[in-house]
N, C-alpha and C positions, 0 to 999 in steps of 0.2 A: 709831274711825272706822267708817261701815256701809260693807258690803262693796262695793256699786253704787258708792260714792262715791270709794272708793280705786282701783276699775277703770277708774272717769272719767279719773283723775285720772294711770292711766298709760297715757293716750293711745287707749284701745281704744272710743271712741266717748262717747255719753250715755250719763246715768245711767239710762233706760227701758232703751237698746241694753244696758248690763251688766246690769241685772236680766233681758232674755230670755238672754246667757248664765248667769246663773247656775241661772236656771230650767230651764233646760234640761242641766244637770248637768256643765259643761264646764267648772266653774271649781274646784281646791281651795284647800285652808287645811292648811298641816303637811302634805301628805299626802293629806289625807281630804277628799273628794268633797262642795260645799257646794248644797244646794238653797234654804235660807232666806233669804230676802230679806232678814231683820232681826239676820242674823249681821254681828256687828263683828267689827275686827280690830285688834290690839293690835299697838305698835312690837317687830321681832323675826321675825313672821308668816310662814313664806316662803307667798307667793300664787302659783298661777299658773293660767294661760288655754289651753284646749285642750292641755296638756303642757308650755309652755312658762312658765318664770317671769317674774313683769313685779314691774317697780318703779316707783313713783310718780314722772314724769319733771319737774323745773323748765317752769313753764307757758312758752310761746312761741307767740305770736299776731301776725301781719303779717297787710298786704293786699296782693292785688296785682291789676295793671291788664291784669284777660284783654283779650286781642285777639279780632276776629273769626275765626272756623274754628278758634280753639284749644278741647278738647273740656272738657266740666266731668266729669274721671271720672280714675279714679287711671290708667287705662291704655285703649288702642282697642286691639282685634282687628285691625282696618284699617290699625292704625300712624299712622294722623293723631296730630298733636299736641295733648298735654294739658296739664294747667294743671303738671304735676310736670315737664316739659320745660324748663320756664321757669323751674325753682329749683333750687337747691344737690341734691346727691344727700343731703347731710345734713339736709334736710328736708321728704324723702318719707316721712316718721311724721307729717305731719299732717293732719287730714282738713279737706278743703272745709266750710265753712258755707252750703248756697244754692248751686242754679247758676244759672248763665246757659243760652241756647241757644248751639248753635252761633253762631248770626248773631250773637248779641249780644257785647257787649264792656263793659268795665266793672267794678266792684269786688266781689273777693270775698274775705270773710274765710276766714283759714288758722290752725289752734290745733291745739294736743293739751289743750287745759281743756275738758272733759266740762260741768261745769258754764255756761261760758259758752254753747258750744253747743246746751248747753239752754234757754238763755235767748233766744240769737236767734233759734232754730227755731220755740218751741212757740208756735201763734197768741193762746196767752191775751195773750204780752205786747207785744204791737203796736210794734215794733219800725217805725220809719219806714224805706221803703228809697224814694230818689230816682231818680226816670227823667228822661232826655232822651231825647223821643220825634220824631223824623219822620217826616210822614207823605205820603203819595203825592201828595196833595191837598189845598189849604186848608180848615179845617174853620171849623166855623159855631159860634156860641156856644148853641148849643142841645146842639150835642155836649159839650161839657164840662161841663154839664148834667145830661146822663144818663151819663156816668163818674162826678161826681161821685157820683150816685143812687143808681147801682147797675144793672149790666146780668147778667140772667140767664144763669150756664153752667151746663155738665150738675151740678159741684157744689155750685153753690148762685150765691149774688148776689154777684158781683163789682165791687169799687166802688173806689174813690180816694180819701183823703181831703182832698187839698189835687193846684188843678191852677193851674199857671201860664201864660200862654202867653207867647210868645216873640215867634215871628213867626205868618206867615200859617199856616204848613208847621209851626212847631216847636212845643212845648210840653213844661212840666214835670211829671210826674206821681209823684202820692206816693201808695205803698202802704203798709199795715200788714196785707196778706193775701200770699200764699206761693202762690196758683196756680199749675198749669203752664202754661206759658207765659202768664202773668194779660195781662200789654198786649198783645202781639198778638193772641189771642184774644177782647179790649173791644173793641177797632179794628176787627178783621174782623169783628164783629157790627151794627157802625155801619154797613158797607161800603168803610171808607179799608185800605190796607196798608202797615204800618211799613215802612220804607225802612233807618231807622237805628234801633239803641235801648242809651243808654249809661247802665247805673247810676252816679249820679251823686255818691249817697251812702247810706251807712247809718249810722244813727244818725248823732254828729256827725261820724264818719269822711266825708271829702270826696275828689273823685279831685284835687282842686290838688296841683299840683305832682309827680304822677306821672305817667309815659308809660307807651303801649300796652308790654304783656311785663314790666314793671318792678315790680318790689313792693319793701318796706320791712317792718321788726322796729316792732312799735310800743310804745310809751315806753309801762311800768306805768299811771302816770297816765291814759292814753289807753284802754288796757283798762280799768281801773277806772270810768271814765266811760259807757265803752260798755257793761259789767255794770249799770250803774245805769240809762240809759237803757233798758237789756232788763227791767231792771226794774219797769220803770212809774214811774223815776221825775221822769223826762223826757221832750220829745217837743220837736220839733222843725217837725212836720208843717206849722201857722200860718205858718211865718216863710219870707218872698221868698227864695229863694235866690240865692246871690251864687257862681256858678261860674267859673272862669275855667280856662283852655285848658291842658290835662294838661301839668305840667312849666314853665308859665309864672309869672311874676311880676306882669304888665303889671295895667292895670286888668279886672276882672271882667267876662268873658265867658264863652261857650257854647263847647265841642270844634264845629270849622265840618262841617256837613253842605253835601253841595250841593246847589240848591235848582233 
């Protein structure tokens, strides 16, 4: 196995993030100090990272339903609360996938597989992520228009692939880009200002059936699926979404904002 890929693989990030450690001379093999990228490693191996040995950990992937003001970071200075607040102490080895803003709330994946998080991160593979957007003001259908289009920020064209509207106020927006802060940032270029904004879904991960603070272990199957949609080999973006109220059963609605 190459050596990036077993470093994935025990939790300590992507597979780019282990090759700048090993580049950077921080990792051995047996003992002996490894710089080559294209070095494998054979069962038996002792590896380890900055001094310490690591082993290839059983993947484990959940999501969970940040609330607002909970911060997207392993720890605050400031003591506010983080997304590692809100989980087990036995699973503070995983790293976030994507943040949120403070303000926002909504679904974020949680893993120690390197490799997946290579897949949802890197923008080759257009990964769908769902918004419920509201906004200050009723908007016009010329706005969803030029979201669709694409609206210029300092790094480049910002755009949506699929928008739905809701109400006067609401609407669904779908990205396959990774901006900071991408929605609020389109909006405020329009001149509206998000009020509320709840990721809705990624890939076919949906927030049904989970409440604000609350995460879930996800079934093999559902990772697997989510690998493949990071793949390119799915998408989701076309199709009307069918959301309904975190934790509920009833028939298919929107988390209520006030309007």
């Amino acid at each position: 196995m190459r050596l990036n890929r077993y470093l994935a693989l025990c939790g300590l990030g992507s597979r780019r993030a282990c090759e700048a450690l090993i580049l950077e001379g921080r990792v051995t093999v047996n003992g002996r100090r490894i710089q080559e990228l294209a070095t494998s490693i054979e069962a038996g191996d002792r590896v380890s990272a900055d001094g310490r040995e690591v082993s290839a950990a059983e993947h484990l992937t959940l999501v969970l339903y940040k609330p607002p003001k909970v911060m997207s970071t392993k720890s605050d200075p400031q003591g506010r609360l983080t997304l590692y607040d809100l989980l087990p102490p036995h699973y503070r080895h995983l790293h976030y996938v994507g943040r949120l803003d403070n303000d926002s709330e909504g679904l974020i994946v949680m893993t120690n597989d390197g490799a997946l998080t290579q897949k949802l991160t890197h923008p080759s593979h257009k990964v769908d992520k769902e918004y419920i957007v509201t906004t200050d003001r009723p908007f016009r259908k010329e706005m969803i228009e030029k979201i669709l289009k694409g609206i210029p920020l300092e790094e480049g064209l910002a755009r949506a692939v699929a928008v739905h509207p809701i109400s006067p106020r609401r609407l669904i927006v779908v990205l396959q880009q990774g901006l900071n802060r991408q929605i609020r940032r389109m909006f405020e270029a329009l001149g509206f200002e998000v009020e509320r904004l709840i990721r809705s879904r990624i890939g076919s991960l949906t927030i049904e059936h989970l409440k604000p603070g609350k995460w879930r272990v996800l079934r093999p199957d559902e990772v697997k699926r989510l690998g493949q949609e990071a793949g390119g080999e799915k998408s989701a973006a076309k199709r009307v979404p069918r959301i309904r109220l975190p934790g509920a059963s009833a028939a298919p609605s929107v988390p209520e904002a006030e309007e």
